[in-house]
C-alpha positions as CSV (number, residue, x, y, z in Angstrom):
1,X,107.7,115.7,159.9
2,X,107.5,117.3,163.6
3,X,104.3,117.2,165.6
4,X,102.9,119.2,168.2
5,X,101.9,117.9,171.8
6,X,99.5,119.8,172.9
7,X,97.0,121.8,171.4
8,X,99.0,125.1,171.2
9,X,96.7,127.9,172.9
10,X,96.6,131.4,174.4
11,X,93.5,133.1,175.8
12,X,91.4,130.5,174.6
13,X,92.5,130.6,171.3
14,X,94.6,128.3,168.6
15,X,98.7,128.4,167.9
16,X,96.7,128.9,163.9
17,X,94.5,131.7,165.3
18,X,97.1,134.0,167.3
19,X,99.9,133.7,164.3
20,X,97.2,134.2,161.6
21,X,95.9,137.3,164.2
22,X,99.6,138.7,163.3
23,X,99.3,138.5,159.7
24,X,95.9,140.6,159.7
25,X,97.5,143.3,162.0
26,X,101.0,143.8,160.4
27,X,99.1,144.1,156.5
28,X,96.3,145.9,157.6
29,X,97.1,149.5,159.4
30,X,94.6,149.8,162.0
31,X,94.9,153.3,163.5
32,X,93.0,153.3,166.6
33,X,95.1,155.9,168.3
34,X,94.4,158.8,165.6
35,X,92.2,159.6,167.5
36,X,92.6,161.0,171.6
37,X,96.7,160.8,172.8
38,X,96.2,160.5,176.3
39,X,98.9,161.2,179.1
40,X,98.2,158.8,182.3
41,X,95.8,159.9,184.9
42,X,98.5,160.4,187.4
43,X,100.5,162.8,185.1
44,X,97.9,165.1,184.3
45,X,98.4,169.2,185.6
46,X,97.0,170.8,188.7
47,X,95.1,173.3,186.3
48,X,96.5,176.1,188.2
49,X,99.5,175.7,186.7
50,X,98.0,176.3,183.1
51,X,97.0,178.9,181.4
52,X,94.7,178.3,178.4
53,X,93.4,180.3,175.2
54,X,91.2,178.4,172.8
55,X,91.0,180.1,168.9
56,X,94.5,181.3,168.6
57,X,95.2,182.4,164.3
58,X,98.0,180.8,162.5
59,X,98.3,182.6,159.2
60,X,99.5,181.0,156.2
61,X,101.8,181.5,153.0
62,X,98.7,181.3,151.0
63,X,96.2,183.2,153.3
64,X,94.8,180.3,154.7
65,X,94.5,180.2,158.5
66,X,94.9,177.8,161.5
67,X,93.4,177.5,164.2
68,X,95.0,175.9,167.9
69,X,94.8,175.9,170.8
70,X,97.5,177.2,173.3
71,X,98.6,175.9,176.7
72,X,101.0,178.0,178.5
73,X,103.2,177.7,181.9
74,X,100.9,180.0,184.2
75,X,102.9,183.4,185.0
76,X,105.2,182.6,182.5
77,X,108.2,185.6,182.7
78,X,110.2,184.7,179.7
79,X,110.2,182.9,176.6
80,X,110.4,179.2,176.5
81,X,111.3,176.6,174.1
82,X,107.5,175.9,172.6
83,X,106.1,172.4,171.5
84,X,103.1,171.9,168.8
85,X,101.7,169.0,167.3
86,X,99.8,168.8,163.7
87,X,96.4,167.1,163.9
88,X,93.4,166.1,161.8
89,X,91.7,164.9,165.1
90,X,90.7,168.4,166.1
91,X,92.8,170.3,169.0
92,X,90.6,168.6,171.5
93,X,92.1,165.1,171.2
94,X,95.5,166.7,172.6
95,X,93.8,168.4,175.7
96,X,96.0,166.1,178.0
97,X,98.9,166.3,176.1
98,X,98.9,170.2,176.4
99,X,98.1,170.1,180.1
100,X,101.3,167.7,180.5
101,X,103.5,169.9,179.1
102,X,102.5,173.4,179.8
103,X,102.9,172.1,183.8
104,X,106.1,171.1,183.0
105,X,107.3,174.2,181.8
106,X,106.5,174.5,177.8
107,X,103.7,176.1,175.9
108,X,101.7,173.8,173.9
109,X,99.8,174.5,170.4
110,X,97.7,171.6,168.9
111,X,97.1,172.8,165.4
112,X,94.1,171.8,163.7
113,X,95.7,170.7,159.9
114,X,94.1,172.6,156.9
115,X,90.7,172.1,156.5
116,X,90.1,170.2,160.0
117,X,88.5,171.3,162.8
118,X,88.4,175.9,162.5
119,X,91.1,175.9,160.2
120,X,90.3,177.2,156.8
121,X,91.4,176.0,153.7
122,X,90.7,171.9,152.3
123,X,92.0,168.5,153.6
124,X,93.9,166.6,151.4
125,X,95.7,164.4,154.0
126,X,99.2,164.1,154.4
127,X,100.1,166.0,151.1
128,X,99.5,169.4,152.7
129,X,101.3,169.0,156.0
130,X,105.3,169.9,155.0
131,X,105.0,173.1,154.2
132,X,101.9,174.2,156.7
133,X,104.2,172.7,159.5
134,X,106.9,175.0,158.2
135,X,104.7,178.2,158.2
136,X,103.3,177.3,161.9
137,X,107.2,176.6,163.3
138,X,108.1,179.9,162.0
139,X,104.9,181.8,163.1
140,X,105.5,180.5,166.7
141,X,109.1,181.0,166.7
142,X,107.9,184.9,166.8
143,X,105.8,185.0,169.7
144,X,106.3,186.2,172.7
145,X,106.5,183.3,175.0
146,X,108.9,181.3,172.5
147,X,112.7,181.6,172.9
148,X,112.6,180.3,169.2
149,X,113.5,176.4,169.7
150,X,110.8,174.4,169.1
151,X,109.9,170.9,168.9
152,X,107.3,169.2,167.8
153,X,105.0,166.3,169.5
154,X,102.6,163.6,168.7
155,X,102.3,159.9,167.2
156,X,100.6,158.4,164.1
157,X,99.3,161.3,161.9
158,X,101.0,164.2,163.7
159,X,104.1,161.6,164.2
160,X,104.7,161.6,160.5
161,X,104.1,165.4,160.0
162,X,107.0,166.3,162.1
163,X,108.8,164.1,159.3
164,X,107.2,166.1,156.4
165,X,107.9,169.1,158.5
166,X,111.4,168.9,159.2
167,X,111.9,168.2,155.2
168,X,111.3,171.8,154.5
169,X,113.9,172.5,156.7
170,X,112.2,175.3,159.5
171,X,115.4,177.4,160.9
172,X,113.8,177.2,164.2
173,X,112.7,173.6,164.4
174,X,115.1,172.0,167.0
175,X,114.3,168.9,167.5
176,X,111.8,166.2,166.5
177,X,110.0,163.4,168.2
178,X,108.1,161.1,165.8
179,X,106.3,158.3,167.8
180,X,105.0,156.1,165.3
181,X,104.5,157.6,162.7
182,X,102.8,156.5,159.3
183,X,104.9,156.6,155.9
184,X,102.3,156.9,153.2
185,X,102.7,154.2,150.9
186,X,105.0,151.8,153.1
187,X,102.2,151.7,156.0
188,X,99.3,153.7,155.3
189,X,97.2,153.8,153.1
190,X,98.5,150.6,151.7
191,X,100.9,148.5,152.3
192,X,103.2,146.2,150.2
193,X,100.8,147.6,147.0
194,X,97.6,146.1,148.9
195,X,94.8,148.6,150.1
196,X,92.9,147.4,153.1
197,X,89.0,148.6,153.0
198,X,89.6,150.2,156.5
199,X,90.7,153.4,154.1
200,X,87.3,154.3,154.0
201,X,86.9,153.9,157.2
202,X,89.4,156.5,158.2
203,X,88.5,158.8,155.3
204,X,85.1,158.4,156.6
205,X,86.6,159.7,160.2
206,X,88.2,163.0,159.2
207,X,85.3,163.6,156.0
208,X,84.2,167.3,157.1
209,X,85.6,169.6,159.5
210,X,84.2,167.5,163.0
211,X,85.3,164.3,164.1
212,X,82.9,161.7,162.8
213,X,84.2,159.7,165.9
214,X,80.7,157.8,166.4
215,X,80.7,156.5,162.9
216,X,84.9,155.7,163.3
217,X,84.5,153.9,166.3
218,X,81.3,152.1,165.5
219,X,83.0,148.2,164.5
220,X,79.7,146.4,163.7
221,X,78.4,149.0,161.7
222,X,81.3,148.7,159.9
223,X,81.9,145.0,159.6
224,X,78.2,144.7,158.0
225,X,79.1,147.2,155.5
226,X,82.0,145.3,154.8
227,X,80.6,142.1,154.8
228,X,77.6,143.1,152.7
229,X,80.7,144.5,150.5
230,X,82.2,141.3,149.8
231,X,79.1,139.5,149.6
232,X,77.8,141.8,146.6
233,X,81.1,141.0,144.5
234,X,81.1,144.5,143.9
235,X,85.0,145.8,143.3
236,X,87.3,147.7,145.5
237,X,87.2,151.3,143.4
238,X,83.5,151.3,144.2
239,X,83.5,150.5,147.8
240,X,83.2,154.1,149.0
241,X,80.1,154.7,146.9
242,X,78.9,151.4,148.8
243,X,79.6,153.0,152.2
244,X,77.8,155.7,151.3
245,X,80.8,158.2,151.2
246,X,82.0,158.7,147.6
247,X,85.5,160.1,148.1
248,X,87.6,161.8,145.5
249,X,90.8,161.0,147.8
250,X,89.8,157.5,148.2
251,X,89.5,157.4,144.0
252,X,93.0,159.2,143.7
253,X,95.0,156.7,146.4
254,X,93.3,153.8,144.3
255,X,94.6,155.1,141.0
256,X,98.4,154.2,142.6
257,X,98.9,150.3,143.2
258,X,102.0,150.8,142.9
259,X,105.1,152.7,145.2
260,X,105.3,154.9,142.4
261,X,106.5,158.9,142.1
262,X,102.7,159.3,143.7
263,X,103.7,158.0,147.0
264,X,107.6,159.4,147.1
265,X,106.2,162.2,147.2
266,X,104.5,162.5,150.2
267,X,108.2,161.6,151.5
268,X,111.6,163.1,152.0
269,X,114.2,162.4,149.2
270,X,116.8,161.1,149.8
271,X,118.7,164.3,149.4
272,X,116.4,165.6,152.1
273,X,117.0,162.3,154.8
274,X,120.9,163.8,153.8
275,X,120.2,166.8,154.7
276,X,118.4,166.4,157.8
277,X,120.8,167.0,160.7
278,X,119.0,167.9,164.2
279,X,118.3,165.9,167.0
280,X,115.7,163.0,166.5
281,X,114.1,160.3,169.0
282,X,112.3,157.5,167.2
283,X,109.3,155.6,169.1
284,X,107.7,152.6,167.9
285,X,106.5,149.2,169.4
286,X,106.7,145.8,167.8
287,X,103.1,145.3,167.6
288,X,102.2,149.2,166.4
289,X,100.6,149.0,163.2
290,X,103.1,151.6,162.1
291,X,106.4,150.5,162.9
292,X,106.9,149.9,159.0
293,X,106.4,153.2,158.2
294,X,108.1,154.3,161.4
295,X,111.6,152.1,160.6
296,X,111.5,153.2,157.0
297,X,111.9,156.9,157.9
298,X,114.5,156.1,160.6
299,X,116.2,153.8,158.4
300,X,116.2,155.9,155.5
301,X,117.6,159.1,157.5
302,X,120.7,156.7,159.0
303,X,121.4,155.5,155.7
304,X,121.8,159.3,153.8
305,X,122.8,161.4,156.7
306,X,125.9,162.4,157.4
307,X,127.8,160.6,160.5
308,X,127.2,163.7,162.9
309,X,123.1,163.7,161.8
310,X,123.0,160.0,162.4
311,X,124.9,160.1,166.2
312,X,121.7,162.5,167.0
313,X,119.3,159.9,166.1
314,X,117.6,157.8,168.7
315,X,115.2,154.9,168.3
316,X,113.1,153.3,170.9
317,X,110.9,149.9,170.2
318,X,109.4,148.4,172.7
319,X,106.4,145.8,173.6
320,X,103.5,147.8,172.6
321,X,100.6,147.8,169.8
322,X,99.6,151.5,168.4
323,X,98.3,153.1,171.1
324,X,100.8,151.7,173.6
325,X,103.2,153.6,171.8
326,X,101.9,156.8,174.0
327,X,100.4,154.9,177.0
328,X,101.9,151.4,177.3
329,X,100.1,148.3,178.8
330,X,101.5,145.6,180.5
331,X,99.1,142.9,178.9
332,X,98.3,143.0,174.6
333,X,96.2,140.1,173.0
334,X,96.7,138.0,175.9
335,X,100.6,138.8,176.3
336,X,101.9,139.7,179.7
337,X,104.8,141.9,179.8
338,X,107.1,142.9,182.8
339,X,106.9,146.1,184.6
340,X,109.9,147.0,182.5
341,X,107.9,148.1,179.7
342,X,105.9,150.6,181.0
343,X,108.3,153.1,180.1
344,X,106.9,156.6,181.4
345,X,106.9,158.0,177.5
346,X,105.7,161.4,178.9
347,X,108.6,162.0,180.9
348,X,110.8,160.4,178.6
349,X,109.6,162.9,176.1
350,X,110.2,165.9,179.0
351,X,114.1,164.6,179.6
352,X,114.8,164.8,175.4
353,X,113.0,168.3,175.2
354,X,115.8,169.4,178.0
355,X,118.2,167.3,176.5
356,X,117.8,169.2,173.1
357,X,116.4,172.6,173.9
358,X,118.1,173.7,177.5
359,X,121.5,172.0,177.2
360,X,120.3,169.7,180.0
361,X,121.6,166.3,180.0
362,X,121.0,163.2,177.9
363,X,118.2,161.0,178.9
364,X,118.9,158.0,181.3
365,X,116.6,155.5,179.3
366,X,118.6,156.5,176.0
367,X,121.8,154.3,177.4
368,X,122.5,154.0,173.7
369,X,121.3,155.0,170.3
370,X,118.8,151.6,170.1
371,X,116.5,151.0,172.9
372,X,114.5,147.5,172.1
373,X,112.5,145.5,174.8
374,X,113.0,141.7,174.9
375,X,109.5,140.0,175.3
376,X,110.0,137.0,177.5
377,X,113.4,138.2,179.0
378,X,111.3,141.3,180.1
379,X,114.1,143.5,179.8
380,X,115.8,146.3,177.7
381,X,118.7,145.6,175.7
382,X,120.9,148.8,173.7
383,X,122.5,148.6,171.0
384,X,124.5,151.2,168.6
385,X,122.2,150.4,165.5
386,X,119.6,148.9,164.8
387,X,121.5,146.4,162.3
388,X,123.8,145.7,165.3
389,X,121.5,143.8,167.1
390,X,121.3,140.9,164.8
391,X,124.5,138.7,165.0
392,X,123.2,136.3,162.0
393,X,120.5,135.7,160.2
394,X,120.3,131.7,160.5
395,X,118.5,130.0,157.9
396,X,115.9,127.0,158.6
397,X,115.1,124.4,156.3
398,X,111.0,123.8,155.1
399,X,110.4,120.5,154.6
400,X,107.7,118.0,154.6
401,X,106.6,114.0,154.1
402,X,104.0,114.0,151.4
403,X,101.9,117.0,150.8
404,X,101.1,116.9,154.6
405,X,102.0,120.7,156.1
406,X,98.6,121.4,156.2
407,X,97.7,120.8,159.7
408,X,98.9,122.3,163.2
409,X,99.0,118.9,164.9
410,X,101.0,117.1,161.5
411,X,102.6,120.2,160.4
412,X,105.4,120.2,158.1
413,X,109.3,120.7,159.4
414,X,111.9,123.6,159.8
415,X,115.3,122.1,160.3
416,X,118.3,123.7,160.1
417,X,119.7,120.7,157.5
418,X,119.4,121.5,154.4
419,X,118.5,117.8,153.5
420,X,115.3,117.6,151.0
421,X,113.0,115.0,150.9
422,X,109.6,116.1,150.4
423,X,107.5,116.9,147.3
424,X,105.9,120.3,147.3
425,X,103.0,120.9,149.4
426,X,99.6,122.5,148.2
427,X,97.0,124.6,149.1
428,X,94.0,125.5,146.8
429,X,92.1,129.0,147.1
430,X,89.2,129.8,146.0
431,X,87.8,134.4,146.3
432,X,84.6,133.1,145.8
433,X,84.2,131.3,149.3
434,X,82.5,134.0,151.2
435,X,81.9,131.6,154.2
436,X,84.3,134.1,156.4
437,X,81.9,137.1,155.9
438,X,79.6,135.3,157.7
439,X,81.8,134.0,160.4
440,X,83.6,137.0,161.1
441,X,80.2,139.7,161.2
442,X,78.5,137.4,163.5
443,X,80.8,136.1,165.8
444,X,81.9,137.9,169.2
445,X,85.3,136.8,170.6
446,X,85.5,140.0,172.8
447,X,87.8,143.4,172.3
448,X,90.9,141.4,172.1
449,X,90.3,139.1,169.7
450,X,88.4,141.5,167.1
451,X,89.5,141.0,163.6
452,X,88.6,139.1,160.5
453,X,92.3,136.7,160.0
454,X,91.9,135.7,163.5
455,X,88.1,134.9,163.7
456,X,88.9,132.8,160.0
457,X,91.6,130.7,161.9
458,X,89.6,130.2,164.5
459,X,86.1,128.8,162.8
460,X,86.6,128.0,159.3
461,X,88.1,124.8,157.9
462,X,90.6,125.9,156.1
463,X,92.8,124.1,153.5
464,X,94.3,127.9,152.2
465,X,97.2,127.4,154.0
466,X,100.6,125.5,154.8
467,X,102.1,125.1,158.5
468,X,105.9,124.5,159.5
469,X,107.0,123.8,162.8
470,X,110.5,123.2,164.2
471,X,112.0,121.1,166.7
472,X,111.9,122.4,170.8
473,X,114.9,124.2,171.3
474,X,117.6,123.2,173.2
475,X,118.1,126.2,175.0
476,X,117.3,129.8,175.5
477,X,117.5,132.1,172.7
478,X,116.9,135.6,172.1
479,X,115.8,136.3,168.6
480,X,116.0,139.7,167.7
481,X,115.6,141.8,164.5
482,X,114.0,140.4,160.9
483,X,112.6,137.7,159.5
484,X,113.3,136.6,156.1
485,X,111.5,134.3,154.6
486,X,112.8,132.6,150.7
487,X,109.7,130.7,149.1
488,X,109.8,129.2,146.0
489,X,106.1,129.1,144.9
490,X,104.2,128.0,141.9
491,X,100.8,129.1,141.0
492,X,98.4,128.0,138.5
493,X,96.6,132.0,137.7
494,X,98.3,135.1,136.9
495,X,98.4,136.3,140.6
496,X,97.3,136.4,144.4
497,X,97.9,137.2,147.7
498,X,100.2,135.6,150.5
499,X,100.4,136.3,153.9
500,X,103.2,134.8,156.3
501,X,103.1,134.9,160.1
502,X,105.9,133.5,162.6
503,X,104.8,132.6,165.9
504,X,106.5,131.0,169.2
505,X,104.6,127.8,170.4
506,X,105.4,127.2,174.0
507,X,105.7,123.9,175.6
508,X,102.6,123.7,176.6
509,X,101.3,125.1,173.5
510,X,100.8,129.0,174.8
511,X,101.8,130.5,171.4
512,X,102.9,134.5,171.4
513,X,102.7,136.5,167.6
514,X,106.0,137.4,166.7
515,X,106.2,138.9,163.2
516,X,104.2,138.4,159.5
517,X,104.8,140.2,155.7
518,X,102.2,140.3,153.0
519,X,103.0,139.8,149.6
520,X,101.0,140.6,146.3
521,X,102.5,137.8,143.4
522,X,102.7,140.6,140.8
523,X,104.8,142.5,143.0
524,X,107.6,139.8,143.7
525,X,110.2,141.5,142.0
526,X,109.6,145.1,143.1
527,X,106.4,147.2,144.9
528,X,107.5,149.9,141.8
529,X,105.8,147.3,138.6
530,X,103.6,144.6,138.6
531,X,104.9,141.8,136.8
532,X,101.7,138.9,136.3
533,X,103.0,135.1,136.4
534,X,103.2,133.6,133.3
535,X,104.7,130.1,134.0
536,X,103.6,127.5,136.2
537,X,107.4,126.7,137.3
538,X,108.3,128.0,140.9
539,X,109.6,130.9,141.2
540,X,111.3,132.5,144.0
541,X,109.6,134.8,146.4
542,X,111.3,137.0,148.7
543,X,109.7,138.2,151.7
544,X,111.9,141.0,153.2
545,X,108.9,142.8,154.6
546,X,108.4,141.3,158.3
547,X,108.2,143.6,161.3
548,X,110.9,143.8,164.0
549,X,110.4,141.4,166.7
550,X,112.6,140.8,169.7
551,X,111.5,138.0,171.9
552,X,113.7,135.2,174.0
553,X,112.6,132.2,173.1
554,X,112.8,129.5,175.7
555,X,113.9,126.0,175.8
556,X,111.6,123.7,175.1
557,X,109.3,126.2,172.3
558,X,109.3,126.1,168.5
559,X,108.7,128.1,165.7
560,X,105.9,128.1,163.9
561,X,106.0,129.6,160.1
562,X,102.4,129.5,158.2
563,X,102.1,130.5,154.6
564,X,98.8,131.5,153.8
565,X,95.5,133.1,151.3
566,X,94.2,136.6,152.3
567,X,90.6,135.6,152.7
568,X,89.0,138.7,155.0
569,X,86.0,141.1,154.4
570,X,89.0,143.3,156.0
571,X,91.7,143.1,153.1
572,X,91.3,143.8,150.1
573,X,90.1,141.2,147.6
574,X,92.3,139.4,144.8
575,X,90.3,137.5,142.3
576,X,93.4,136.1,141.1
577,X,92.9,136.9,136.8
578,X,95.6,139.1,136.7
579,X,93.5,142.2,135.9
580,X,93.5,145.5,137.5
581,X,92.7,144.6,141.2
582,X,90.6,147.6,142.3
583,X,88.1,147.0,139.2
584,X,87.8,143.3,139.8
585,X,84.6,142.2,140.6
586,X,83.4,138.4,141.8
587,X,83.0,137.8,138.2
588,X,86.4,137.8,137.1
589,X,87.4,134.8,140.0
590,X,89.6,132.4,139.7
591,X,90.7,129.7,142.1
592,X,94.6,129.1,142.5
593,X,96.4,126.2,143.3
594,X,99.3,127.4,145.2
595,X,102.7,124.6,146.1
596,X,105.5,125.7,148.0
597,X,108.8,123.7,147.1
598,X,111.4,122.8,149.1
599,X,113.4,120.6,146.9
600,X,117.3,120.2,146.7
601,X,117.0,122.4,144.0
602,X,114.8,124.5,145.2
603,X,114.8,125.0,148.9
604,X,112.9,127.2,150.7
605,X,114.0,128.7,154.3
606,X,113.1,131.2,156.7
607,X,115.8,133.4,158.0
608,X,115.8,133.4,161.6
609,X,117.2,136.5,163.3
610,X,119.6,135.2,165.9
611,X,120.7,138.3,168.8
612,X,123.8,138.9,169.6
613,X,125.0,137.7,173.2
614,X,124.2,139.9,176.0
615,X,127.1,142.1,177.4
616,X,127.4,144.1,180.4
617,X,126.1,147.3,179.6
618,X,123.7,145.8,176.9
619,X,120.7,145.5,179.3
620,X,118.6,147.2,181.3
């Protein structure tokens, strides 16, 4: 059994709070920045050099019409390559954007999506956007002032339309840039098969043709609704009723728990990711809500295309939440980064439309086809793929001295040894304790620290959990890629919810996030059935979920690995009994006994992505 030092701290706040903090944001998509994409203040146009039209008609295969808006090079003499972005925000939110780029040389349409802003026609999200992308590529590819190349731009929402664009295959569609974008049914609206009540919240946003950006943005009025939510035991299916925004979208994402034909097809196929062969940069950031659904599309295209499609494909991860992904920060959740990662995106984007569209040459940053920032190096290493980046996945041992892994300053053990010698350790968890609601609606930590898994680390007792630590290490060491983490796990009820976070705790106990997965019991075997536990024996669980991370860790820090209950007014509630989760009510609770083994039969490890060694020509 290892024990920590000092009490392990950032910003005021516990090694349990800040790993726990990680959990909540990789299983819950929080998607601040569909709303405004803004290009730094420094970057913006002289307005001279713009000329701007507001109400420009996009007709449709079906009649329907679009509206945008159109920023254009002032005195433009002849046709340009032509960008456009795809947006349920209403054209507004890309006012900056379209400034940017028209001084720079390229017109610029944001596109209100169907039944958003002036457009005609109804909002269904995502479902609508491949084949409306594929009419607006072609319309512009007529005009005037296009030379018939055209890109298309924007993050989030409008980054995964460019994917459901390019699917349909658009002659004139040169070039994509999806900065991170959403996969429905990896990311967004639910990920891992677990719907977050923030749903409603976003459909609440784009409900109607304005921005309801008031009621978005308001986060007390939405974590009393929430809490009063839990409080009432009322189920999921009826929680946009209890909002006060009955939603017939809401009703048909909740009739899919599963990854099912539902959610493919909101996709490409994979004869489509085959198909796909024009030039692609990837953005994401390893604390951006949407890097699962980002890395799925990326990965999925490099592992169908053929070898010429795949060379064309760039991927770029650096140290940034959601909306750093457009504007980095140097500083996130109390992490300081080094000037290195405030990568000047706008520009970046500027060199790849050249790169692409003008025959101009490739872009400086892109030294290779994988650009990833190393937190605590503060550098940028390249690699040729993203699987190259990982030299092993190293496994470390769980272990434990009498059901004690339930405290940060006792914690259980992760050795690399694969010698056993504790009995399993235990947490019990009960859906019925509602003392979080309270907790997390009243308290006020500040911006930073304003979400419901961090506020329940930080002020509740909690037993719902199991903590491993491992030795300091010896030296430097950059770990870089995914997490794996092999459980074996009994449970006393048909089913819950885990959640697993790995954190760096510092010498001096300053602890920085690195990656977490979410996992549904039912869904051990595969997101595509549900399969309810019958047996009390352990059985294996495989979390092969977690988000990239990339971080060197320094000599004297350890890991920390926490296994834990979802008990948030922000996830969605499981009430344990095996039934149909969205029509579960308080009434059908039941409290689970949870042990994690780590036997010599049965020994459970985290998988520990070691880097390869840095090269010259590997950093930046």
């Amino acid at each position: 059994m290892s024990s920590l030092n000092t009490p392990p701290v950032i910003a005021g706040v516990t090694s349990l709070a800040i790993s726990k903090w990680l959990t909540f944001v990789a299983a819950l998509l929080l998607l601040v920045p569909f709303t405004a994409e803004a290009i730094p203040a420094a970057a913006l146009a002289d307005t001279a050099k713009v000329e701007w039209q507001w109400g420009v008609t996009i007709p449709l295969r079906d009649g329907v019409r679009l509206n945008a808006t159109l920023y254009k090079p002032a005195g433009l003499k002849e046709p340009r390559p032509c960008l456009f972005t795809l947006t349920p925000y209403v054209g507004d939110n890309n006012h900056d954007r379209g400034m940017y780029f028209a001084a720079h040389g390229y017109p610029f349409l944001t596109v209100d999506v169907r039944g958003r802003g002036n457009s005609e026609g109804s909002f269904r999200p995502l479902i609508q956007e491949a084949k409306d992308g594929y009419d607006v590529v072609e319309w512009l590819a007529k005009q005037p002032y296009c030379n018939g190349k055209i890109s298309m731009s924007g993050g989030s929402y409008a980054g995964y339309d460019q994917w459901a664009t390019a699917q349909e295959f658009p002659p004139h569609l040169a070039t994509i840039v999806p900065v991170s974008s959403v996969g429905p049914g990896v990311d967004f609206p639910v990920r891992n098969n677990a719907f977050p009540p923030y749903d409603i919240r976003w459909l609440s946003y784009t409900s109607g043709r304005t921005k309801q950006a008031s009621i978005f943005g308001d986060d007390p009025f939405w974590v009393g609704l929430f809490r009063r939510w839990i409080e009432s035991g009322t189920s999921y299916r009826k929680l946009d009723s209890f909002v006060g925004n009955p939603s017939p979208i809401f009703q048909e994402w909740v009739n899919h728990p599963d990854l099912d034909a539902y959610w493919d097809a909101y996709n490409p196929t994979s004869q489509q990711y085959a198909k796909l062969d024009l030039p692609i940069l990837t953005i994401t950031g390893m604390y951006d809500d949407a890097q699962p659904g980002a890395l799925d599309h990326y990965s999925r295209h490099m592992a169908q295309a053929l070898p010429a499609a795949r060379a064309r494909h760039f991927l770029v991860i650096g140290p940034w939440d959601h909306p750093g992904t457009r504007t980095p920060k140097q500083e996130f959740m109390g992490m300081k980064f080094g000037a290195a990662s405030l990568v000047d995106l706008p520009k970046l984007h500027l060199d790849w439309y050249r790169f692409t569209m003008e025959g101009g040459s490739k872009p400086e940053f892109l030294q290779k086809q994988v650009a990833y920032y190393v937190s605590g190096a503060e550098h940028w290493r390249y690699a040729d793929t993203l699987e190259a980046i990982t030299a092993e996945s190293r496994p470390v041992f769980l272990d434990s001295i009498g059901d004690s892994a339930r405290e940060v300053y006792a914690a259980g053990s992760l050795a690399p040894d694969r010698v056993a010698r504790g009995a399993p350790d235990h947490y019990r968890y009960d859906p019925r304790d509602l003392s979080l609601a309270k907790i997390e609606s009243e308290s006020d930590l500040g911006p930073a620290l304003d979400d419901s898994v961090l506020y329940q680390a930080v002020f509740l007792p909690n037993k719902s959990e199991l903590i491993y630590v491992s030795a300091p290490f010896e030296q430097d060491q950059e770990l870089s890629g995914f997490f794996r983490f092999e459980a074996w796990i009994s449970i006393d009820q048909p089913d819950t919810d885990f959640v697993v976070t790995v954190a760096e705790v510092g010498p001096n106990g300053t602890v920085t996030p690195l990656s977490s997965d979410i996992m549904r019991a039912r869904y051990r075997e595969t997101l595509r059935s549900q399969k309810l536990v019958t047996t009390k024996e352990p059985l294996r669980y495989d979390f092969n979920h977690f988000t990239f991370a990339s971080r060197l860790v320094r000599k004297g820090s350890r890991l920390e690995l926490i296994l834990a209950a979802a008990n948030s007014i922000q996830n969605q509630k499981n009430f344990n009994s095996g039934g149909v989760i969205a029509d579960e009510t308080i009434a059908d609770s039941r409290t689970v006994t949870v042990a994690l083994f780590h036997d010599a039969k049965r020994r459970s490890a985290l998988y520990v992505p070691v880097a390869l060694q840095e090269t010259p020509g590997t950093t930046r």
